[in-house]
MIDOSE-1310 file (N, C-alpha, C; in nm, 2 decimals, decimal comma, always signed):
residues 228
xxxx	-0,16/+1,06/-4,43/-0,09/+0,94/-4,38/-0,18/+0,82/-4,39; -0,14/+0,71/-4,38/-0,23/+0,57/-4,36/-0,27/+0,56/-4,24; -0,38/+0,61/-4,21/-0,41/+0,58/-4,12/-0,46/+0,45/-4,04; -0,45/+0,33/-4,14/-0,47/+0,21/-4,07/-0,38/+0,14/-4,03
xxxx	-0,24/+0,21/-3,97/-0,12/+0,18/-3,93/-0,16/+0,32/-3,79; -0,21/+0,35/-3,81/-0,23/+0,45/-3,64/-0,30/+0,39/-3,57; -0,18/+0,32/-3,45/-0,20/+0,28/-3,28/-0,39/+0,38/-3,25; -0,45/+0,31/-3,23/-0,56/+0,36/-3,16/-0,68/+0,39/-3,28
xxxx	-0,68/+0,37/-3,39/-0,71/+0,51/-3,53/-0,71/+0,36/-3,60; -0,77/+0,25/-3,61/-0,72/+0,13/-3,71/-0,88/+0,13/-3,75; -0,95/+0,19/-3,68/-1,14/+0,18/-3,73/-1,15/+0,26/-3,82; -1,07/+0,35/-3,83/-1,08/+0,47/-3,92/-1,01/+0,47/-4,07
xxxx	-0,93/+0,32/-4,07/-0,86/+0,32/-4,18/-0,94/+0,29/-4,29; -1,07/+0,28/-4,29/-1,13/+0,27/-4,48/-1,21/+0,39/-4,49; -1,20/+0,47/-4,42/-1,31/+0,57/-4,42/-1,20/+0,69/-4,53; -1,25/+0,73/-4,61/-1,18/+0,85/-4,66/-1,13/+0,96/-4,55
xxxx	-1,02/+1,01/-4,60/-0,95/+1,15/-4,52/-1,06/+1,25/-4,55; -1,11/+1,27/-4,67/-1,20/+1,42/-4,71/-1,33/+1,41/-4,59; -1,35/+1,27/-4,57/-1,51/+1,24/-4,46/-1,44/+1,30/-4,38; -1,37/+1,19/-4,34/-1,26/+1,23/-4,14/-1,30/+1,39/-4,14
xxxx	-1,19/+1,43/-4,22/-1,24/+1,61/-4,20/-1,36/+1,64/-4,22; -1,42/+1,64/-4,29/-1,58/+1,67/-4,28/-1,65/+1,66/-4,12; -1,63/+1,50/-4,10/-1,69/+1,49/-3,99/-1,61/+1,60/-3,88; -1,46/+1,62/-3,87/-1,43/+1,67/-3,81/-1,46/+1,83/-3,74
xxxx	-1,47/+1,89/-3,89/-1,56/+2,06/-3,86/-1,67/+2,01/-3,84; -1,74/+1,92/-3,81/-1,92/+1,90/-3,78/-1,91/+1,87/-3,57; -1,79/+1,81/-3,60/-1,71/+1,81/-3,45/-1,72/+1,91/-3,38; -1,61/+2,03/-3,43/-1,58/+2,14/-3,40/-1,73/+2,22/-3,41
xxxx	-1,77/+2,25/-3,50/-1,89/+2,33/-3,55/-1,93/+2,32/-3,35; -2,01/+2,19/-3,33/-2,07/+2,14/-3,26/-2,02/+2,19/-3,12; -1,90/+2,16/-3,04/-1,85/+2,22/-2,94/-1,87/+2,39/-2,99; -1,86/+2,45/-3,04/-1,85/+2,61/-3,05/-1,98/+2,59/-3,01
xxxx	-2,11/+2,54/-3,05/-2,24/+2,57/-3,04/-2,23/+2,51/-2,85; -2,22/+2,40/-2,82/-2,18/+2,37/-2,67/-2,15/+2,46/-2,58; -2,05/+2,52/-2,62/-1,97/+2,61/-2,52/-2,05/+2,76/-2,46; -2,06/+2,76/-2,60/-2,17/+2,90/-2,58/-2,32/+2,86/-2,50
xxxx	-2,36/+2,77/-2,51/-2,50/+2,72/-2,46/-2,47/+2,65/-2,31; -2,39/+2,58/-2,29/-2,37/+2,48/-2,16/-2,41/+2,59/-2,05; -2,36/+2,72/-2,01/-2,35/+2,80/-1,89/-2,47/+2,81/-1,88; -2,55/+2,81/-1,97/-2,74/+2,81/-1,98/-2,85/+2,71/-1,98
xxxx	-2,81/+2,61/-1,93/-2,86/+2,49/-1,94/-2,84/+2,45/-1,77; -2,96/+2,41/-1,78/-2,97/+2,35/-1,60/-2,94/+2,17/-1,64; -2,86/+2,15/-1,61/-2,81/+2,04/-1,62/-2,85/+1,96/-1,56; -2,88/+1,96/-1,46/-2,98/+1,89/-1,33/-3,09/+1,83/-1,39
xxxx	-3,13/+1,85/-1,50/-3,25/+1,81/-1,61/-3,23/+1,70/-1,67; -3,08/+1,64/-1,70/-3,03/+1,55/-1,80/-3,11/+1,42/-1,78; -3,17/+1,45/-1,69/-3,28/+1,25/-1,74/-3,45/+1,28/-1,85; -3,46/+1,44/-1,84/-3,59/+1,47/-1,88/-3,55/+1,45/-2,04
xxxx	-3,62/+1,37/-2,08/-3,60/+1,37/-2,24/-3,64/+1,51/-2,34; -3,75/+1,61/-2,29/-3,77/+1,70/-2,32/-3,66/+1,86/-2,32; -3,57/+1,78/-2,24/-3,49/+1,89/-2,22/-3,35/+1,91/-2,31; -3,30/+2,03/-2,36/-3,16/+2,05/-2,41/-3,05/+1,94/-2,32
xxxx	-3,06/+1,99/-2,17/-2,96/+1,92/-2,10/-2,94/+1,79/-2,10; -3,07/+1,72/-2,17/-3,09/+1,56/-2,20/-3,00/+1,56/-2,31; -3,05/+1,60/-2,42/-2,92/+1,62/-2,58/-2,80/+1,61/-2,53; -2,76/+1,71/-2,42/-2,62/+1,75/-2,41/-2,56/+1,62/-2,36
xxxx	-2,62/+1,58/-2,32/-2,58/+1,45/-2,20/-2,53/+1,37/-2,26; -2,66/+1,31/-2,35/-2,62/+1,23/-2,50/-2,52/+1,24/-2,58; -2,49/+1,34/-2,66/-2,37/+1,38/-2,70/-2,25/+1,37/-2,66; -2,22/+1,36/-2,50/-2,10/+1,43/-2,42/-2,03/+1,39/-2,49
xxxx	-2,00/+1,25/-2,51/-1,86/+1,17/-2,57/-1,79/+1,31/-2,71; -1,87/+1,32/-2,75/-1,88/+1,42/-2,88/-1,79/+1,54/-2,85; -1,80/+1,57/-2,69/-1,76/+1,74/-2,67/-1,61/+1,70/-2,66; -1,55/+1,79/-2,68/-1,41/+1,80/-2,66/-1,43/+1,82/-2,47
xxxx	-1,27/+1,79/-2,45/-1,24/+1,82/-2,28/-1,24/+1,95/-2,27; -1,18/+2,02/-2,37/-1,18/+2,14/-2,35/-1,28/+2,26/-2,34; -1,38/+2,19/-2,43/-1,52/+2,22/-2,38/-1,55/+2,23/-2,20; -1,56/+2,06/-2,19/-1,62/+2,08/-2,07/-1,50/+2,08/-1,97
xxxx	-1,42/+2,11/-1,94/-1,31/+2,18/-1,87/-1,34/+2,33/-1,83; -1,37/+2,43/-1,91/-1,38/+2,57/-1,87/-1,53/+2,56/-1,77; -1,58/+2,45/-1,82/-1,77/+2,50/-1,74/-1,77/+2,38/-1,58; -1,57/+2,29/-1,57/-1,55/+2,21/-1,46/-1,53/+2,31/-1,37
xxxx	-1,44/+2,35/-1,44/-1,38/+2,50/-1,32/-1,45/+2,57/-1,27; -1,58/+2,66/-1,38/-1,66/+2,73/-1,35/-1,73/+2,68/-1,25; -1,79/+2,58/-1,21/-1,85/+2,52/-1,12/-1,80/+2,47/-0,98; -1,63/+2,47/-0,97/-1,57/+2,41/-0,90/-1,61/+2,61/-0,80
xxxx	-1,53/+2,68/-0,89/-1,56/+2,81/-0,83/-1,71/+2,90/-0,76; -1,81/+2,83/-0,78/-1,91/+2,87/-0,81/-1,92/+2,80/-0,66; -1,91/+2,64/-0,65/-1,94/+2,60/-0,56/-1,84/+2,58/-0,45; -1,72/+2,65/-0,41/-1,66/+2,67/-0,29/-1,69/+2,74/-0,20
xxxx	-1,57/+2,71/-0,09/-1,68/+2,75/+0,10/-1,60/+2,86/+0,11; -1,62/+2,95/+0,12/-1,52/+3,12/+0,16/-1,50/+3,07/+0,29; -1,52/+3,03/+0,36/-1,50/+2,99/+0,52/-1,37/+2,94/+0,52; -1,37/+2,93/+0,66/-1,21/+2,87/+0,68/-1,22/+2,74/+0,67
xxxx	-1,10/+2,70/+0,69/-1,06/+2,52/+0,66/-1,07/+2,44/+0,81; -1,12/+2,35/+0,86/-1,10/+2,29/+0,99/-1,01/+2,22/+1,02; -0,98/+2,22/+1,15/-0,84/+2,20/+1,22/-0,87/+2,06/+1,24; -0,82/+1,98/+1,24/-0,85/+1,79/+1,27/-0,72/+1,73/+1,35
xxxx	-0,78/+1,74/+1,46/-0,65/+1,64/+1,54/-0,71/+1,49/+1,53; -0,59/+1,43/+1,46/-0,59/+1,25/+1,44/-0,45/+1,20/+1,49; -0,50/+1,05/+1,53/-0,40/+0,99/+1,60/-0,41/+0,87/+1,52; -0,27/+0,84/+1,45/-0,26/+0,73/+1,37/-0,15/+0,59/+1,43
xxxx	-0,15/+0,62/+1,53/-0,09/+0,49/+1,61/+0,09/+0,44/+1,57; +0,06/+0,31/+1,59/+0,20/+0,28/+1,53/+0,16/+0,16/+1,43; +0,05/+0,11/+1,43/+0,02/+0,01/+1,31/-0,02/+0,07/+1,17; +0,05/-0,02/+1,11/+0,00/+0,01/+0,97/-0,12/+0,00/+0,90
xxxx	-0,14/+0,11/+0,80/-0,28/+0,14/+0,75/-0,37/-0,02/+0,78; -0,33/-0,11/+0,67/-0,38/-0,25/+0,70/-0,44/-0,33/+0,80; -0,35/-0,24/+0,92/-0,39/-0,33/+1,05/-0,46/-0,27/+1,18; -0,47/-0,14/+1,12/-0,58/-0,03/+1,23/-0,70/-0,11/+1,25
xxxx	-0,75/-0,11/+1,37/-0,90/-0,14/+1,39/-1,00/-0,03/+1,30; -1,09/-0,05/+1,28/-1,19/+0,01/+1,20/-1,23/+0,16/+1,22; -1,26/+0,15/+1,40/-1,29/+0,27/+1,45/-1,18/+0,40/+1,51; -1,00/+0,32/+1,48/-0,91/+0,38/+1,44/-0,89/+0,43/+1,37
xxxx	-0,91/+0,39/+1,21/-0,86/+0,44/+1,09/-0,85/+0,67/+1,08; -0,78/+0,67/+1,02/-0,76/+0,79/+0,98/-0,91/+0,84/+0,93; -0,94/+0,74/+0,87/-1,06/+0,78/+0,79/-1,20/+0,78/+0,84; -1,20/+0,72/+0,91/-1,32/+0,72/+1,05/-1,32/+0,86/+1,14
xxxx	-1,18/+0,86/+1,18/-1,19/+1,03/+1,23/-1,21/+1,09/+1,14; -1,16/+1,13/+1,07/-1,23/+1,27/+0,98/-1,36/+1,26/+0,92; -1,43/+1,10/+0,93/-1,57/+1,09/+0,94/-1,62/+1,15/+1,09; -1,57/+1,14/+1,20/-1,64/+1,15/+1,35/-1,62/+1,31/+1,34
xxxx	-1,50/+1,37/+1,30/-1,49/+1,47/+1,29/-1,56/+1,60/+1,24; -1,59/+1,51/+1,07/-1,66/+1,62/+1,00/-1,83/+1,64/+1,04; -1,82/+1,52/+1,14/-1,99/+1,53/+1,17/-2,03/+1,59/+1,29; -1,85/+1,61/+1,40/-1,93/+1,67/+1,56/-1,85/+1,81/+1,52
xxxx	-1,80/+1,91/+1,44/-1,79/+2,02/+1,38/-1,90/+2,09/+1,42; -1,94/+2,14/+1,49/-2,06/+2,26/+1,50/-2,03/+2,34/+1,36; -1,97/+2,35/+1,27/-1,97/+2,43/+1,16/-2,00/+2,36/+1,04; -2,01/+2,24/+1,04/-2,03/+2,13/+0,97/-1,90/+2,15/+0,78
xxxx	-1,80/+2,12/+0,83/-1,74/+2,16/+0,73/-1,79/+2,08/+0,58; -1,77/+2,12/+0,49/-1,83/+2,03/+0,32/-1,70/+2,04/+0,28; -1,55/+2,05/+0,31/-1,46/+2,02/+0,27/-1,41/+2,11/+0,11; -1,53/+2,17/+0,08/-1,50/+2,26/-0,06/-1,44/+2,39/-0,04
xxxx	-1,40/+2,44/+0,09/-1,28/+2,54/+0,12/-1,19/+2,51/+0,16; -1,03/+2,59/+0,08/-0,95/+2,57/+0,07/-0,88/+2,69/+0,07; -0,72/+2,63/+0,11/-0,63/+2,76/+0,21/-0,50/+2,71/+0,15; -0,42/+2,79/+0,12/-0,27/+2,80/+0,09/-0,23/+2,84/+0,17
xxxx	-0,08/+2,71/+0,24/-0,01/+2,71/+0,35/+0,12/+2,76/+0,37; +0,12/+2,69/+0,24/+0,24/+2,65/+0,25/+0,33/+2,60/+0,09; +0,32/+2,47/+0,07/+0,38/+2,40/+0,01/+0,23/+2,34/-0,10; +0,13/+2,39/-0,11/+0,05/+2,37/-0,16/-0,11/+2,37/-0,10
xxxx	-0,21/+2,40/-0,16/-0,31/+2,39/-0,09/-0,37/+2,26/-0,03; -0,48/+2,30/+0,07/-0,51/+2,20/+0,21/-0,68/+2,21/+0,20; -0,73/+2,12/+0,23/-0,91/+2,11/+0,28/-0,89/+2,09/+0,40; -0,79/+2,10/+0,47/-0,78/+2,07/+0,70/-0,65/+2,05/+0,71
xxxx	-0,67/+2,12/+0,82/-0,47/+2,15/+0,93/-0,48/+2,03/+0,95; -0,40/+1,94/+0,97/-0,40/+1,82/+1,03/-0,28/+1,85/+1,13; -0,33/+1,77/+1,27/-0,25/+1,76/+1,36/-0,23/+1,60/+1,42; -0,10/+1,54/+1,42/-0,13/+1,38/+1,45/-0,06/+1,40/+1,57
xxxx	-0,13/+1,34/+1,68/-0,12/+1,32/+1,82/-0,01/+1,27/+1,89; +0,07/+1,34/+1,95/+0,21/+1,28/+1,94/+0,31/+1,26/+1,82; +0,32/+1,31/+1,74/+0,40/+1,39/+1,65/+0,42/+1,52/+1,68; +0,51/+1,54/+1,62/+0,56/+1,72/+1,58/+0,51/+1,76/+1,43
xxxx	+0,54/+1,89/+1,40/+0,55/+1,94/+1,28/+0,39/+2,01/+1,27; +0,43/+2,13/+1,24/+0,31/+2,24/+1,14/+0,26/+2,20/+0,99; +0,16/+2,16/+0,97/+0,08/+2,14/+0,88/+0,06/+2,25/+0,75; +0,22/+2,27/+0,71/+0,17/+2,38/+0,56/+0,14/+2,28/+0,45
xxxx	+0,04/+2,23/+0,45/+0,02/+2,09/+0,31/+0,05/+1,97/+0,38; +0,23/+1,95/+0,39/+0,22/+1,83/+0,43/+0,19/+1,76/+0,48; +0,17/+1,75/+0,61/+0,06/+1,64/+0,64/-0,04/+1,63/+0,63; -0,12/+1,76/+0,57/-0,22/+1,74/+0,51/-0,26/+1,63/+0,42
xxxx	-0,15/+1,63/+0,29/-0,14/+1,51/+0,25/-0,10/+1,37/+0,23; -0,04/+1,40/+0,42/+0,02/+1,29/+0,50/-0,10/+1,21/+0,51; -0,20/+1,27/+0,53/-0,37/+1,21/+0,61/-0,43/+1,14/+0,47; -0,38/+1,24/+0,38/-0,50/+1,15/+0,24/-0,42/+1,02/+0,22
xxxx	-0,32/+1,03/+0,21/-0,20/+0,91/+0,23/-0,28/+0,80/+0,30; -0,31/+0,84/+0,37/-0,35/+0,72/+0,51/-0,44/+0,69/+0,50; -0,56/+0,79/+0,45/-0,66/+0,70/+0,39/-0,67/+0,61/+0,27; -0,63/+0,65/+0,20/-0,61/+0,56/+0,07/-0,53/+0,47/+0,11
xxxx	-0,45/+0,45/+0,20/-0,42/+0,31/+0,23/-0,46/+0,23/+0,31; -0,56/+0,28/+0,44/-0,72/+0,24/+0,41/-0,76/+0,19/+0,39; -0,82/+0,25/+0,29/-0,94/+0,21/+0,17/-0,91/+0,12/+0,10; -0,74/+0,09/+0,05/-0,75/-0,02/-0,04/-0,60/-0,12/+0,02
xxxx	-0,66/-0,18/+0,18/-0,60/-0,24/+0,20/-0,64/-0,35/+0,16; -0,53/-0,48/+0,14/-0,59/-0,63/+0,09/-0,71/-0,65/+0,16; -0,82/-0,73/+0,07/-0,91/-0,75/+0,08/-1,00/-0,65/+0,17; -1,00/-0,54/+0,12/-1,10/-0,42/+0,21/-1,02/-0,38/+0,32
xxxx	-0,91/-0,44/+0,39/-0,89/-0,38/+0,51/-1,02/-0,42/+0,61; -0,99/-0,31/+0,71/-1,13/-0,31/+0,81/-1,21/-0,21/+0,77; -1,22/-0,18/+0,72/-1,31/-0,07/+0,65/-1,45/-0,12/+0,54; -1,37/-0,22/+0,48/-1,46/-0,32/+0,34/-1,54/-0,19/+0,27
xxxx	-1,53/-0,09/+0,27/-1,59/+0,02/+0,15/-1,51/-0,01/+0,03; -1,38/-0,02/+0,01/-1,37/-0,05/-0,15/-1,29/-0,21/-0,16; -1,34/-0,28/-0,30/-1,26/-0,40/-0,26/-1,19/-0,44/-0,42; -1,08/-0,50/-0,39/-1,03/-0,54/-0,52/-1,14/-0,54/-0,68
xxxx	-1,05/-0,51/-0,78/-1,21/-0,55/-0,85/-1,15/-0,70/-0,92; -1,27/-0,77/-1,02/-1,27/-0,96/-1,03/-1,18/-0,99/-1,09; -1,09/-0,85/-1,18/-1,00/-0,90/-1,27/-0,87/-0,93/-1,17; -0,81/-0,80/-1,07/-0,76/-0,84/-0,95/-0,76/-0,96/-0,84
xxxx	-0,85/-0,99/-0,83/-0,92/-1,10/-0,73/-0,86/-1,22/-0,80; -0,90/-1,24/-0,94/-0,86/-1,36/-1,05/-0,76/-1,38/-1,10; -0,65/-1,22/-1,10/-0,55/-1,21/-1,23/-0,52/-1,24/-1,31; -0,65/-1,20/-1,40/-0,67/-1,21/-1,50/-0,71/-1,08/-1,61
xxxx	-0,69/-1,02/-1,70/-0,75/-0,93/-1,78/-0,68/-0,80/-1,69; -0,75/-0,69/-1,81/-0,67/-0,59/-1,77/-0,72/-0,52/-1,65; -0,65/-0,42/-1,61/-0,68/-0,31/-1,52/-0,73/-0,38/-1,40; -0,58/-0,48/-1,30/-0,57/-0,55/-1,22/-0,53/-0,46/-1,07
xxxx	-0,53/-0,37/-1,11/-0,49/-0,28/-1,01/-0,61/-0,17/-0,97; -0,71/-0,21/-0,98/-0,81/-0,14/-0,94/-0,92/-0,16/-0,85; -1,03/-0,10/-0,77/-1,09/-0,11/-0,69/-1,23/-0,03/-0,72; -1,31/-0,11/-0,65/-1,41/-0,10/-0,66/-1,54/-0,06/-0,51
xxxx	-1,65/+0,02/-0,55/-1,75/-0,02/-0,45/-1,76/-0,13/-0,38; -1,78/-0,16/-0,22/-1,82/-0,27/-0,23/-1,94/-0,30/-0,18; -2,02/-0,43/-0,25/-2,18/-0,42/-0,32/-2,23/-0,46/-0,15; -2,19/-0,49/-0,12/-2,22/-0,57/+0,03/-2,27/-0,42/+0,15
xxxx	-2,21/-0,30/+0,11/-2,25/-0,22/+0,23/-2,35/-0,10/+0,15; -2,45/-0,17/+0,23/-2,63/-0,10/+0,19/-2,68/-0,01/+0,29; -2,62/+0,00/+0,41/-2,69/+0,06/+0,48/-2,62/+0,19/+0,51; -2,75/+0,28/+0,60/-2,72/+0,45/+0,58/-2,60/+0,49/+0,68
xxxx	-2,49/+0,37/+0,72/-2,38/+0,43/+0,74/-2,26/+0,41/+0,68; -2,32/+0,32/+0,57/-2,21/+0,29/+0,47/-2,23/+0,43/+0,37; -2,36/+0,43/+0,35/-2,37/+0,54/+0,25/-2,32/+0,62/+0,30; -2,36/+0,70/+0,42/-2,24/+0,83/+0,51/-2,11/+0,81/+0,47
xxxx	-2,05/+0,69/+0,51/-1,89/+0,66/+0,47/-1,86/+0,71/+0,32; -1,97/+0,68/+0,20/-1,91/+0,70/+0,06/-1,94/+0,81/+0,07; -2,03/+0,86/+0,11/-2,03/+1,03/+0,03/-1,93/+1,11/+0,12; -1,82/+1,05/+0,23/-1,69/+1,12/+0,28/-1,58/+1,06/+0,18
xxxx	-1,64/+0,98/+0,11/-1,52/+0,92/+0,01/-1,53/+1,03/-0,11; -1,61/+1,05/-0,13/-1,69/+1,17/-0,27/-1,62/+1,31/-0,24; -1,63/+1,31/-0,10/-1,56/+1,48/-0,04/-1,44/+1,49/-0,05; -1,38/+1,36/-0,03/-1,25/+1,36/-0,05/-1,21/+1,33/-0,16
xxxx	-1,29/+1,29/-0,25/-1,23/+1,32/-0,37/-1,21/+1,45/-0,45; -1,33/+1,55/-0,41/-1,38/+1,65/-0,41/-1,23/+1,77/-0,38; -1,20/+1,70/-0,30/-1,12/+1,79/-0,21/-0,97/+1,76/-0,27; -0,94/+1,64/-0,32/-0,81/+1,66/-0,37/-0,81/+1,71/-0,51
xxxx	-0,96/+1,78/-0,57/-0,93/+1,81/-0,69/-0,90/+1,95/-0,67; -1,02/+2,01/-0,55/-1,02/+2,17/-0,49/-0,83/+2,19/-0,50; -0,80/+2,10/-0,43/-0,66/+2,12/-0,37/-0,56/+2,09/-0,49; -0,63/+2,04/-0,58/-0,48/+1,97/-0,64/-0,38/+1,92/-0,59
xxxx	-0,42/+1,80/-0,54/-0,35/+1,70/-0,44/-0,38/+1,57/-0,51; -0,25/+1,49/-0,53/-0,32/+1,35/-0,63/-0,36/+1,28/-0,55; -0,46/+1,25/-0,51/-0,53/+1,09/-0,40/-0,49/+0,99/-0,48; -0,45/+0,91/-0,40/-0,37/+0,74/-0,44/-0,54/+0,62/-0,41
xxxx	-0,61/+0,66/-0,48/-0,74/+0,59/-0,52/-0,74/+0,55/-0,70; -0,68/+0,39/-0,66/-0,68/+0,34/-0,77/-0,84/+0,25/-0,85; -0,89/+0,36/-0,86/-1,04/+0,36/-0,92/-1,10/+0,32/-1,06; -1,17/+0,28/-1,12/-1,20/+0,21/-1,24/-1,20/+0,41/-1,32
């Protein structure tokens, strides 16, 4: 086919078809050698220039997803809690995400929460309820209803709207990003770190933002974090 009429594929239009393939089994070759080698590689190395896991790093763009998909999972498995899932009673008021006070938010409790836990939950165990898997029962204070999923993913809901209420909300952990802010250029719907919070209880705050990301992958639950 002509390839300098393929949407995406227009760099590739003077290059010969016989290269394309060429390069292509040097592609493949490459992932079969990957796949077999990744489970053996301390990856944790990838800044040492001396090391394989450095090469690998380098290359990633190179690996297929499907490559590193089997060694996501493997890891996802590898590093889950056999433990049970914690029970979280939150009270989300009658104001909207936007207009919660700070030390309100949904997201603040399950920070207060995951830290006065005498079990200290890491959010990487996970339980089938119901209607899909859960990282915490959730119970909201003055509401009804049993927690098989749903409100579990009633709570991620509520943080993610949160997190990316106009201009930070009360929270200011993530903030519009400059294309947003300007409306201009693409990918105007996105959010960002924000550069302004340095200290070690902002950092506490992101790495509960990390768990919870963590945690809707454990779950397969889509988090509404519209992220670069």
């Amino acid at each position: 086919g002509n390839w300098a009429n393929c949407t995406g594929y227009w760099r590739l239009g003077d290059i010969p078809q016989a290269a394309l393939r060429a390069r292509f089994a040097i592609l493949k070759a490459l992932n079969k050698l990957a796949a077999s080698a990744l489970p053996l590689v301390n990856l944790s190395l990838y800044r040492r220039k001396d090391t394989l896991a450095y090469l690998l790093a380098r290359c990633k763009g190179r690996l297929f997803p499907s490559t590193k998909d089997a060694l996501f999972v493997k890891s996802l498995d590898l590093t889950k809690d056999p433990g049970e899932i914690p029970e979280f009673t939150m009270n989300r008021g009658t104001s909207v995400a936007e207009q919660r006070k700070r030390d309100k938010t949904v997201f603040m409790q399950v920070l207060r929460l995951l830290n006065s836990d005498a079990r200290k939950p890491t959010l990487r165990a996970v339980d089938k309820r119901g209607s899909g898997k859960q990282s915490w029962v959730t119970t909201f204070q003055g509401e009804g209803g049993s927690d098989l999923g749903g409100l579990f993913r009633d709570s991620l809901r509520e943080i993610c709207a949160e997190l990316q209420a106009p201009g930070g909300g009360t929270l200011q952990l993530l903030i519009e990003c400059p294309n947003q802010r300007l409306a201009m250029g693409a990918n105007q719907d996105k959010w960002v770190p924000n550069p302004s919070g340095k200290s070690a209880q902002r950092a506490t705050e992101y790495r509960v933002i990390g768990a919870l990301l963590g945690a809707s992958i454990r779950t397969q639950s889509a988090i509404e974090l519209d992220l670069p």
